[in-house]
MARVEX-787513 format. One record per residue: residue in three letters; x, y, z of N, C-alpha, C in turn; residue number from 1. Coordinates in steps of 0.1 Angstrom, whole numbers. Layout:
REM residues N
+------+-------+-------+-------+-------+-------+-------+-------+-------+-------+-----+
! code !    nX !    nY !    nZ !   caX !   caY !   caZ !    cX !    cY !    cZ ! pos !
+------+-------+-------+-------+-------+-------+-------+-------+-------+-------+-----+
!  ala !     X !     Y !     Z !     X !     Y !     Z !     X !     Y !     Z ! NUM !
...
+------+-------+-------+-------+-------+-------+-------+-------+-------+-------+-----+
REM end
This chain:
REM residues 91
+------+-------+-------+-------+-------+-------+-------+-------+-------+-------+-----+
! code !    nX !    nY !    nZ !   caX !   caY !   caZ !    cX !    cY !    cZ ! pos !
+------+-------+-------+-------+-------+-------+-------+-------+-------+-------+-----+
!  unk !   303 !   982 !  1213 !   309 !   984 !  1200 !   300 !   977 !  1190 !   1 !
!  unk !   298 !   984 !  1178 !   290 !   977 !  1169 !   298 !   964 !  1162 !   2 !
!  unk !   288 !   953 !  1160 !   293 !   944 !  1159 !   301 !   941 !  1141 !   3 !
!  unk !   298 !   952 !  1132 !   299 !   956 !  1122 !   314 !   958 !  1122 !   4 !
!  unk !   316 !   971 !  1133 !   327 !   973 !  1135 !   340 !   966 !  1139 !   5 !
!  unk !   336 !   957 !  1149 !   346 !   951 !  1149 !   346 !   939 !  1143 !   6 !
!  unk !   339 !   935 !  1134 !   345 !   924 !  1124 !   353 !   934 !  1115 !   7 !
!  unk !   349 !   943 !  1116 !   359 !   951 !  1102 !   376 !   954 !  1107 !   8 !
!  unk !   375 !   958 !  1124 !   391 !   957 !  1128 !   398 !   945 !  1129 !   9 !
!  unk !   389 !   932 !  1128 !   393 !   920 !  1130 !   399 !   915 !  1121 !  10 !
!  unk !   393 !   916 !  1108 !   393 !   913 !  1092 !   409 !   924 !  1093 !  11 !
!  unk !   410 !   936 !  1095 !   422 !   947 !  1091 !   434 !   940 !  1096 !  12 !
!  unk !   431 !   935 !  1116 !   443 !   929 !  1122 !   448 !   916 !  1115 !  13 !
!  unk !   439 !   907 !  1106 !   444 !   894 !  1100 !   450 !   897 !  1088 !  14 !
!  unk !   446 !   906 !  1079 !   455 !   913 !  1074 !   468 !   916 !  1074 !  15 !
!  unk !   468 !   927 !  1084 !   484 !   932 !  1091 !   492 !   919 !  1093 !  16 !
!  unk !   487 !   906 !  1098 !   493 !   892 !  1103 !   497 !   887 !  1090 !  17 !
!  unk !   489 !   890 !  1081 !   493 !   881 !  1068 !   505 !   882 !  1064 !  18 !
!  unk !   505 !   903 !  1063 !   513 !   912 !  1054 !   524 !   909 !  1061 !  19 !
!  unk !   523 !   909 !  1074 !   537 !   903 !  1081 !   543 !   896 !  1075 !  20 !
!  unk !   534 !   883 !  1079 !   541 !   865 !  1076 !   546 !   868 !  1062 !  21 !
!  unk !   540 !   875 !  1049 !   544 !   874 !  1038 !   559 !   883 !  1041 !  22 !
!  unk !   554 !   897 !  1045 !   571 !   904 !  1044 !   585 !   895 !  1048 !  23 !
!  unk !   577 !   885 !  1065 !   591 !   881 !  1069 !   594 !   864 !  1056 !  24 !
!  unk !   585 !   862 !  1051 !   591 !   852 !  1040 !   599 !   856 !  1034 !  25 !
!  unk !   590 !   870 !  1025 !   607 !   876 !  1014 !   618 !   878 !  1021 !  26 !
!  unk !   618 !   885 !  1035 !   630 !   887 !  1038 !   639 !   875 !  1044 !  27 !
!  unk !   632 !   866 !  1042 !   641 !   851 !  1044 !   643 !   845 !  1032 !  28 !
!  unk !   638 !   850 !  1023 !   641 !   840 !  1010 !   654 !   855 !  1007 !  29 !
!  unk !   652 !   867 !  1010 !   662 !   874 !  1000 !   673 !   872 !  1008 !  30 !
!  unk !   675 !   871 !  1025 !   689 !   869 !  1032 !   698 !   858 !  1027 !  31 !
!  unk !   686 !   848 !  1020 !   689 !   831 !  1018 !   699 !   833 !  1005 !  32 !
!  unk !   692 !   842 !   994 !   696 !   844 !   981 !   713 !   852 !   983 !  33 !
!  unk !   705 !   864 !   995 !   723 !   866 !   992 !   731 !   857 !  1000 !  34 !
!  unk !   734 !   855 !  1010 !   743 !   843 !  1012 !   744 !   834 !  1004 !  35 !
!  unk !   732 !   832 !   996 !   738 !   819 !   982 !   753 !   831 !   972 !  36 !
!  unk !   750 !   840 !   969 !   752 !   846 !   963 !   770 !   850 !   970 !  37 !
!  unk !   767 !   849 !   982 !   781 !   855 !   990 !   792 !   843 !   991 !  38 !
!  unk !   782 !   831 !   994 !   792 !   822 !   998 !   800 !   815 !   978 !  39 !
!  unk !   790 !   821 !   968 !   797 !   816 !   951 !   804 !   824 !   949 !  40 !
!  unk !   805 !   838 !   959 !   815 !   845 !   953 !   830 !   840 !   960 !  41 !
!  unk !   827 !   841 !   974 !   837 !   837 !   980 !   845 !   825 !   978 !  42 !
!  unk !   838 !   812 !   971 !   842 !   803 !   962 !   852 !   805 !   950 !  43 !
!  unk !   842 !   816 !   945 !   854 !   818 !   934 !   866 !   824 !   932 !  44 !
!  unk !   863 !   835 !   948 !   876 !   844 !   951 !   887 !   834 !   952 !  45 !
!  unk !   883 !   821 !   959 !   894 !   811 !   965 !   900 !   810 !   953 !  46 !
!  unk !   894 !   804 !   941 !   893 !   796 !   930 !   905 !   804 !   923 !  47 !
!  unk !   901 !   818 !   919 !   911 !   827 !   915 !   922 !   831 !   924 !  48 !
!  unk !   923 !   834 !   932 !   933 !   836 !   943 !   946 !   816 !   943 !  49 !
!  unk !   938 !   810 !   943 !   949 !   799 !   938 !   953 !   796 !   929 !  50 !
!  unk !   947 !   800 !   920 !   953 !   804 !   904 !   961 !   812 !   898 !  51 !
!  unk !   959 !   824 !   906 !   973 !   834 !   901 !   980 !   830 !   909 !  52 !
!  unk !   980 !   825 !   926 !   988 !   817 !   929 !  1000 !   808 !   927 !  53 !
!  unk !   990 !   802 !   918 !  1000 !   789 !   911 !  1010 !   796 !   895 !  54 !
!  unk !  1000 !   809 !   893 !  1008 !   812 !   877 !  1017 !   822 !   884 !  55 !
!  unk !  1018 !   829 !   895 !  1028 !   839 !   901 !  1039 !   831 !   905 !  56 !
!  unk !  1034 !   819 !   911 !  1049 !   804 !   919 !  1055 !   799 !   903 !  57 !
!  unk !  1048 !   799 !   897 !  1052 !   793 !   879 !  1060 !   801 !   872 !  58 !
!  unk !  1060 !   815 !   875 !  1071 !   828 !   865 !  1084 !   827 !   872 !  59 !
!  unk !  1089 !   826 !   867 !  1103 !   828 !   865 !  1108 !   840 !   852 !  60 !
!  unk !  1117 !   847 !   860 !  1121 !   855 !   847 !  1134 !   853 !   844 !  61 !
!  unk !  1139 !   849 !   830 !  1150 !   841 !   823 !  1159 !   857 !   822 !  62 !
!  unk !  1154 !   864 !   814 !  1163 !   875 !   809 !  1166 !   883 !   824 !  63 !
!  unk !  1181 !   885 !   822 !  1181 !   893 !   831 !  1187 !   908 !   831 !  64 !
!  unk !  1185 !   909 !   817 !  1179 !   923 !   810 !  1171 !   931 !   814 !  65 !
!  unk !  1156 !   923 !   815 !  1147 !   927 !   820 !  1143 !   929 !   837 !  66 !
!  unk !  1153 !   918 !   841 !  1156 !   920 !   854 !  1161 !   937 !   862 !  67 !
!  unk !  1169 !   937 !   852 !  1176 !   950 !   856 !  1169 !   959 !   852 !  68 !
!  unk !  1162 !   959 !   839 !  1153 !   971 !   835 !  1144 !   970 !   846 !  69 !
!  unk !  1136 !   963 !   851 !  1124 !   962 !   863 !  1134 !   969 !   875 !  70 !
!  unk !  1143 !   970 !   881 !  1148 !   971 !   891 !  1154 !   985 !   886 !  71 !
!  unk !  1153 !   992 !   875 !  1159 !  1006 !   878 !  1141 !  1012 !   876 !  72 !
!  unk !  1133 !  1008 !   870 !  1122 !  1013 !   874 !  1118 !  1013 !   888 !  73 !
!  unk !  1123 !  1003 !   895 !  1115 !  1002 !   906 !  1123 !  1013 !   920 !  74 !
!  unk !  1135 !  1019 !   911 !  1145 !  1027 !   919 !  1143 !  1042 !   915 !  75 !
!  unk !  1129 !  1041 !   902 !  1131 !  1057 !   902 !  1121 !  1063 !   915 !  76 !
!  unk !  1124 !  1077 !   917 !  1120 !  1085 !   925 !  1110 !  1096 !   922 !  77 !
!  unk !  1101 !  1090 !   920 !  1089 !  1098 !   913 !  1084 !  1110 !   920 !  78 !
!  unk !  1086 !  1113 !   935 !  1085 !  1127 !   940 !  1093 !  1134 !   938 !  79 !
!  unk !  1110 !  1132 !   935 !  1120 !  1144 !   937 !  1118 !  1144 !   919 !  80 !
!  unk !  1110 !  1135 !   910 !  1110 !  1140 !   895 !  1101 !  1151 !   898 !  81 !
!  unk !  1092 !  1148 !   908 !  1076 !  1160 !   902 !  1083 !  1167 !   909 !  82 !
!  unk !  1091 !  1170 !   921 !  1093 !  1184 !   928 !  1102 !  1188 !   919 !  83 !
!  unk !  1111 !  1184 !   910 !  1118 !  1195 !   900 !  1109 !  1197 !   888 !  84 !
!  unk !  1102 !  1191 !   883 !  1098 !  1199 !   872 !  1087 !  1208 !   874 !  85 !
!  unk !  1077 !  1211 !   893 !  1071 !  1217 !   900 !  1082 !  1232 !   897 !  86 !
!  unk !  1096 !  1226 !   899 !  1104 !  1240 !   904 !  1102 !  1250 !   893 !  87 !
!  unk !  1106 !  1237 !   884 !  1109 !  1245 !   868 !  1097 !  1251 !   865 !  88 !
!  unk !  1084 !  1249 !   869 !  1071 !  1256 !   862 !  1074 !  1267 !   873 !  89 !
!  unk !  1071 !  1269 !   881 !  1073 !  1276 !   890 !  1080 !  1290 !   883 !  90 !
!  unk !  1091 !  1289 !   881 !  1103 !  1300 !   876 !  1096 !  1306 !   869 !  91 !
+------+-------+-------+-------+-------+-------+-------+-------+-------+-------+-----+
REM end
């Protein structure tokens, strides 16, 4: 083999080794970044999650006006509304 030549595959393979070592750096600095990123979120999920926590254990509702108004909303029947007024277009 010419000796030209294989300094030139030699020089190409230290290359390829470099482009490696560089690719697997980024992809340890980027797995590093998102886990930074995963574990601030998950931080904050807690952070908020004990928060409305604490302001959903803190409500109390005084009127019980509104009590009752929430509890006949929460009794309507929103399919037997849409299947009659389905009927009525229908006709």
């Amino acid at each position: 083999m010419d000796p030209n030549f294989k300094l030139i595959l030699e020089e190409i393979q230290c290359l390829k080794e470099e482009m490696r070592m560089c690719f697997d750096e980024q992809d340890t600095k980027w797995e590093r970044r998102f886990f930074d990123l995963d574990s601030a979120r998950k931080a904050r999920d807690s952070i908020l999650n004990q928060r409305l926590g604490a302001l959903e254990s803190d409500v109390t509702v005084i009127d019980p006006a509104f009590e009752q108004c929430l509890a006949d909303l929460e009794s309507l029947h929103l399919d037997q509304i849409c299947y009659k007024r389905d009927e009525r277009v229908s006709k």
